[in-house]
C-alpha positions as CSV (number, residue, x, y, z in Angstrom):
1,X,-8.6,-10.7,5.6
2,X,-5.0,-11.6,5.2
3,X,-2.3,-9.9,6.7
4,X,0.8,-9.0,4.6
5,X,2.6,-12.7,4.9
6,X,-0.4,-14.6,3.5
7,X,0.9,-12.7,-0.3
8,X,4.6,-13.6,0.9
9,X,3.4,-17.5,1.4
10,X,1.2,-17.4,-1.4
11,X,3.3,-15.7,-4.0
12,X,7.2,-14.7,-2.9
13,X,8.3,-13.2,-6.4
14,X,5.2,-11.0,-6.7
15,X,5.4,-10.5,-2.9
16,X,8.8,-9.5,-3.5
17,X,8.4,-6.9,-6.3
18,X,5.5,-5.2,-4.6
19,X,8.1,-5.0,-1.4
20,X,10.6,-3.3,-3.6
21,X,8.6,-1.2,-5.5
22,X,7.1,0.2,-2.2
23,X,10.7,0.1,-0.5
24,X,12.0,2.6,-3.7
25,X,11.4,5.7,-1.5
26,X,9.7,6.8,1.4
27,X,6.8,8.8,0.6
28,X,3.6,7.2,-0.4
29,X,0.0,8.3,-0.8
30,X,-3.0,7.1,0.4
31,X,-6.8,7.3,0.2
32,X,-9.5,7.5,2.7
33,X,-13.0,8.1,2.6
34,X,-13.9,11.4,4.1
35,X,-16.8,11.4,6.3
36,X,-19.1,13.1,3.3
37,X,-17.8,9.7,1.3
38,X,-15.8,11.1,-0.9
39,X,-12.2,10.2,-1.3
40,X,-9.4,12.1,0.4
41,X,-5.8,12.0,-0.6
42,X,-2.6,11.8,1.9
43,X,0.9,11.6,2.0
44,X,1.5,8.5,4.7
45,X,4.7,6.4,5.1
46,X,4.8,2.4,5.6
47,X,6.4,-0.7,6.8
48,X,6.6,-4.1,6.5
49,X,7.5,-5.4,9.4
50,X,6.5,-8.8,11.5
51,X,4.5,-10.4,8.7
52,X,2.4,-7.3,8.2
53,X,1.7,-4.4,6.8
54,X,2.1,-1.1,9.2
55,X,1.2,2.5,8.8
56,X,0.1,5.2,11.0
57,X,-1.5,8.3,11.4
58,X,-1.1,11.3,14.0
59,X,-3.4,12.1,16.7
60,X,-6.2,14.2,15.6
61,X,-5.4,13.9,11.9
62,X,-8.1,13.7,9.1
63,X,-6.8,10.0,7.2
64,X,-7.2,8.4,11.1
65,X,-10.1,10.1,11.7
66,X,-11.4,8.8,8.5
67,X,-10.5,5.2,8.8
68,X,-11.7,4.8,12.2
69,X,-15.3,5.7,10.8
70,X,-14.4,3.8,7.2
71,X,-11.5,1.3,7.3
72,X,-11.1,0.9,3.4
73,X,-8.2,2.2,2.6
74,X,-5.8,2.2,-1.0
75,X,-2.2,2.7,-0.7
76,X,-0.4,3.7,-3.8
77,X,3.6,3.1,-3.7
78,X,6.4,5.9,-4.9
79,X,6.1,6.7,-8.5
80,X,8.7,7.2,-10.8
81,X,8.1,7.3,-14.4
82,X,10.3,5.5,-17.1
83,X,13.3,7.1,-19.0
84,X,12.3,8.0,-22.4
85,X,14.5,5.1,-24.3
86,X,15.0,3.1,-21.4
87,X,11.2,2.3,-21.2
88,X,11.8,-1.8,-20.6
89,X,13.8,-0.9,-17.8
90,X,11.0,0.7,-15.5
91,X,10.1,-1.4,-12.8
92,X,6.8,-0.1,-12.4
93,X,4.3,0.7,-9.9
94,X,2.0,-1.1,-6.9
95,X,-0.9,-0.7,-5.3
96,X,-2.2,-1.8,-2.1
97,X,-5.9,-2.1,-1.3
98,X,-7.8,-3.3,1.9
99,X,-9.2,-2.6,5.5
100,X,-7.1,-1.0,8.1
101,X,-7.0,-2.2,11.7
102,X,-6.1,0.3,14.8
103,X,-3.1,-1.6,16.4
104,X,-1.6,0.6,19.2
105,X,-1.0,4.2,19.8
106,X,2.7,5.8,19.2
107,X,3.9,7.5,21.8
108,X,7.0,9.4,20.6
109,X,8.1,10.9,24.1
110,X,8.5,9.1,26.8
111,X,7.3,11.1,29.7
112,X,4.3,11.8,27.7
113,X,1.1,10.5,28.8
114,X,-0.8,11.3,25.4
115,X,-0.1,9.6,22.3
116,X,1.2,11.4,19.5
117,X,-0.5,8.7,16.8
118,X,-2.0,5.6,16.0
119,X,-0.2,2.7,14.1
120,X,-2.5,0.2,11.4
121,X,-2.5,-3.2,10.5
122,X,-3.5,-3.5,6.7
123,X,-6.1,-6.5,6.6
124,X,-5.2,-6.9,2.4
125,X,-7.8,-7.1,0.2
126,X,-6.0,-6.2,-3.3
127,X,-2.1,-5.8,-4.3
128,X,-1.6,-4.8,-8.0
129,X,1.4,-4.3,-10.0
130,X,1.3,-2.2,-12.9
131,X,4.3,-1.9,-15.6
132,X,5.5,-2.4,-19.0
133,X,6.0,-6.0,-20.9
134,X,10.0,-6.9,-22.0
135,X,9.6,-5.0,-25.2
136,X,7.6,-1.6,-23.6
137,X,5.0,-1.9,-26.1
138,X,2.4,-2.7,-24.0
139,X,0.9,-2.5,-20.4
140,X,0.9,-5.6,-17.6
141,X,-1.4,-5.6,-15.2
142,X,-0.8,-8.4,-12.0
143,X,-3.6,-8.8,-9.3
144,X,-3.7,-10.4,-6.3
145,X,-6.7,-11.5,-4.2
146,X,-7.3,-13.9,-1.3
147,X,-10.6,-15.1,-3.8
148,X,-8.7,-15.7,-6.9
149,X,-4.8,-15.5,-6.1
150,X,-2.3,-14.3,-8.7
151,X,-3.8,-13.4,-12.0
152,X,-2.1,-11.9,-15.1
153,X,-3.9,-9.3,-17.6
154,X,-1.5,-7.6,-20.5
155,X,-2.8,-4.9,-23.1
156,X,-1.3,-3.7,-25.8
């Protein structure tokens, strides 16, 4: 799977957006698949950092616990809806699908001899970008895959 600077060398612009759109604010959400298999739901912060995509969980939390026995994970950016009038203006939103990797534990404290998390590496199966066309009258939809590359869908 390809790590975050595989989409920068493939695609920059679209790398680019997705980087701004998830760089708008600091909360994000992300899903994980409980042990039952069905989907659970968390706030999570991110980063971008050396090439890859980064994001943790704390020790003994659910969403670590989850993608240790599942790895899939989707990653929705901050969402902020468009001003009514100002509709072509909205940037829109992106998404972030794929398989997370255990990287190293977080140790916060540094007398501590337990960790206080875990950090991920996002192995990037998916990145999607979904906003309005120039006029706001109807929806684009840009995927990304390491199969197909950069493909462009808009509905009306």
């Amino acid at each position: 799977m390809p790590a975050w600077k595989t989409i920068e060398q493939a695609e920059p612009e679209f790398a680019g957006r997705v980087r701004r759109l998830f760089d708008a604010g600091r909360h994000k959400t992300i899903a994980t698949l409980r042990a039952d298999r069905s989907p659970r739901i968390s706030g999570i912060e991110c980063e971008f950092t050396d090439g890859d995509l980064r994001f943790g969980s704390m020790t003994d939390a659910r969403k670590g616990a989850d993608l240790h026995r599942d790895p899939r994970f989707a990653l929705h950016g901050p969402t902020f809806h468009p001003e009514q009038g100002r509709e072509s203006d909205w940037p829109g939103e992106a998404k972030i699908a794929g398989r997370a990797v255990p990287a190293n534990p977080v140790t916060t404290a540094e007398a501590s001899e337990h960790a206080d998390g875990e950090m991920f590496v996002a192995d990037i199966t998916e990145v999607v970008v979904t906003r309005l066309n120039a006029e706001a009258t109807g929806l684009v939809i840009e995927s990304w895959t390491p199969e197909r590359g950069l493909l462009r869908v808009e509905r009306k």
